[in-house]
C-alpha positions, 0 to 999 in steps of 0.5 A: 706330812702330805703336800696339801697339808703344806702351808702355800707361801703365796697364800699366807704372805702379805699381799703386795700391790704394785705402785708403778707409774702406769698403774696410776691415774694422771697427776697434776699440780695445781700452780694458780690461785683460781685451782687452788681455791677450787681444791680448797671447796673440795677438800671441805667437803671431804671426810675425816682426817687430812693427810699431808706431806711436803717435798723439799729440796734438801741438798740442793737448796739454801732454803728448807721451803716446800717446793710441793705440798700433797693432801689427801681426804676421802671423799675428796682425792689427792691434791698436788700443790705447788707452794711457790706459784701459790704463796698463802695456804691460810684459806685451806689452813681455816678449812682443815687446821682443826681436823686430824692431821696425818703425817709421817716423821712430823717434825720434818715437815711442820717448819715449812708447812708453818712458814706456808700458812698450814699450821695444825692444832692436832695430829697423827704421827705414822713414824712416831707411831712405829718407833712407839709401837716398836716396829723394827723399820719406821720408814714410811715404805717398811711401814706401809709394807708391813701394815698394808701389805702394799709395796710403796717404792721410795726412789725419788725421796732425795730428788731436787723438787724445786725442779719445774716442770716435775716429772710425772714420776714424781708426782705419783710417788708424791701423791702415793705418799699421802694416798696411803696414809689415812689407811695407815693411821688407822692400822697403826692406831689398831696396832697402838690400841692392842699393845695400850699405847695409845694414850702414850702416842698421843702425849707424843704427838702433842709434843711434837706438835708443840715443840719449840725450834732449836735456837740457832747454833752458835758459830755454825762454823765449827761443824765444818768438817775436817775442823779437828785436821787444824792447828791454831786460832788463826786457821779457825779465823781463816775457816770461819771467814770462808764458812760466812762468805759461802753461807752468805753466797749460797743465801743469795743463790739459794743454793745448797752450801756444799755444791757450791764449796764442799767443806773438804775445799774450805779445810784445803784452802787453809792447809794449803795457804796459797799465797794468792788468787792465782794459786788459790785457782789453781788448787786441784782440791779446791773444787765445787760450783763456785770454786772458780766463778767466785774466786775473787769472793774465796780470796778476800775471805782469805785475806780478812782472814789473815789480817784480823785480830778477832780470832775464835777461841780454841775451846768455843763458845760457851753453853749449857751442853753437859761434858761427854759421859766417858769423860765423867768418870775423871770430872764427876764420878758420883754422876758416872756412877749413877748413869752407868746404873741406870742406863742398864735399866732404861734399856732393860725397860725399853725392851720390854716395852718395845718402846726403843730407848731413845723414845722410853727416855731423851738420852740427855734427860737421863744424863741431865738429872744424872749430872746434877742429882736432886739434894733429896733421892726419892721419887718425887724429886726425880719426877720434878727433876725429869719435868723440869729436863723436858720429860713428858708425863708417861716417860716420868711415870715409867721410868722415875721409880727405876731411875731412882732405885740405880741412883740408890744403888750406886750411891751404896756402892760408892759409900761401900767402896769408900768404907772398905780398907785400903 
């Protein structure tokens, strides 16, 4: 083969764009009501869709708030706010609430964009998308990457945005996050339509936009890591009581629990026992913020600690979480069956969708009709069985039929096993 029949690499590669600092624009973030209402006439006269993203301060702070707000509209630009300076969005929200909304992994940020006034009746899912459209990484930089051939650097996306004033580097990432999105939607609806799935994406925005939020957990506590090193009621009593005095603080401070006592200092604290403040103080474990500064604070949650007789029970609070499946095969082995049957199918079927399974099915709807099977095996009461687990409609559609057919079959090959002599 002659040299200039060779394929060029740089030629059939995807273009890649830089996204350096110096290659951008200045950014500025709008921070008072009179900007703010400026941008809002702007944003009504643009067209199209509303790309929208909000920064947290995930790990730094108590709150889930945003600290920063981007929109992006042709026609009109991007637009940095910053929510704290500017307190109610509903006039933005009345000009855009109807349009399109385009976000990547929605659910991360519809919470706090709610609790601003912004609230969308329709939206476009970029992560959702790329789980649906069977792309190998969703991240919004793999995504941008691969459907836009532009390089999209993501190092600020752990960064503390309740940092005043922020840095200009980062509000270049901030404003590039929204800028590229509506190019995305587009591409990532062109790649949705020719693998038919858009009717499937949209059942699933709507989902996600409708989705209720998850009652609060009940004795939060119990996540504290390095729970299951304790022996006892009583040491669970002490963790507890440590768990409550640090949320209580770090509500107050709104600051992130573990900067101001890790979870390792709480587990320390009561495997230690110290026998007082003193002692306490001096634990070279014992670490964080706070650890020292409210000191007194750590040691009267000791104390109640000791001194209560309302201790938390071994076991936990009671719920409707079904048991581990490894544990079904002792509990319940007609439903251990029927989920070992029919896991191999939702997983056979999700590749050949390109759809990853947890997207085909929830893993819990699966283990939930699994569990407690309807009295009659056929496809209408798995339908009903799936719906009533929180199911949507086009996962019912795909998968009852399949469900059923291992159901079936596991039930013949319990009743075979029962039938053959011993």
């Amino acid at each position: 083969m002659s040299s200039s029949s060779k394929a060029d690499p740089a030629a059939t590669a995807a273009p890649r764009i830089s996204t350096a600092d110096d290659e951008h624009g200045f950014v500025d973030v709008i921070d008072t009501r009179e900007a703010y209402l400026q941008a809002v006439d702007a944003i009504a006269a643009g067209d199209g869709p509303i790309s929208i993203d909000a920064e947290r301060a995930s790990g730094y702070r108590y709150s889930q708030r945003a600290y920063l707000i981007q929109i992006f509209r042709r026609g009109s630009g991007v637009f940095l706010f910053d929510p704290p300076a500017i307190g109610s969005f509903s006039e933005l929200d009345q000009v855009i609430r109807d349009e399109e909304w385009v976000l990547h992994a929605a659910s991360q940020d519809l919470a706090c964009l709610r609790e601003v006034g912004l609230d969308p009746t329709r939206i476009f899912d970029t992560e959702l998308g790329a789980r649906l459209a069977g792309m190998p990484r969703v991240g919004l930089g793999a995504v941008v990457e691969e459907l836009l051939g532009i390089h999209l650097a993501k190092e600020h996306s752990a960064a503390d945005w309740s940092t005043r004033p922020l840095p200009q580097s980062w509000l270049v990432y901030a404003a590039l996050d929204v800028e590229l999105l509506v190019d995305l939607r587009d591409a990532m609806y062109e790649l949705l339509a020719s693998q038919e799935k858009v009717e499937i994406a949209e059942e699933e925005f709507e989902a996600t936009l409708h989705r209720e939020p998850k009652p609060p957990r009940q004795d939060p506590w119990r996540r504290t890591s390095g729970l299951s090193t304790l022996r006892g009621q009583r040491a669970l009593g002490l963790v507890r009581e440590l768990w409550e005095a640090r949320d209580d603080y770090a509500r107050e401070v709104d600051t992130a629990a573990g900067r101001l006592l890790p979870d390792s200092s709480i587990i320390a604290a009561v495997k230690n026992n110290p026998a007082s403040k003193r002692e306490l103080g001096a634990m070279k474990e014992f670490v964080g913020r706070a650890s020292r500064t409210e000191l007194g604070r750590w040691w009267a949650a000791l104390e109640r600690g000791r001194a209560t007789s309302d201790l938390p029970s071994l076991r936990g609070p009671s719920s409707d979480t079904l048991p581990p499946p490894r544990s079904w095969i002792d509990r319940a082995p007609e439903a251990d069956a029927r989920y070992k049957a029919a896991r191999p199918r939702m997983q056979h079927m999700s590749e050949a969708m390109s759809i990853p399974v947890e997207n085909l099915l929830t893993p819990d709807h699966l283990r939930r009709v699994a569990w407690d099977v309807p009295d009659v095996l056929d496809v209408q009461h798995i339908e009903d069985a799936l719906r009533a687990a929180g199911a949507r409609e086009w996962q019912i559609s795909a998968t009852a039929s399949s469900i059923l057919q291992a159901f079936v079959e596991a039930h013949q090959s319990l009743a075979d096993g029962a039938d053959s002599p011993s």
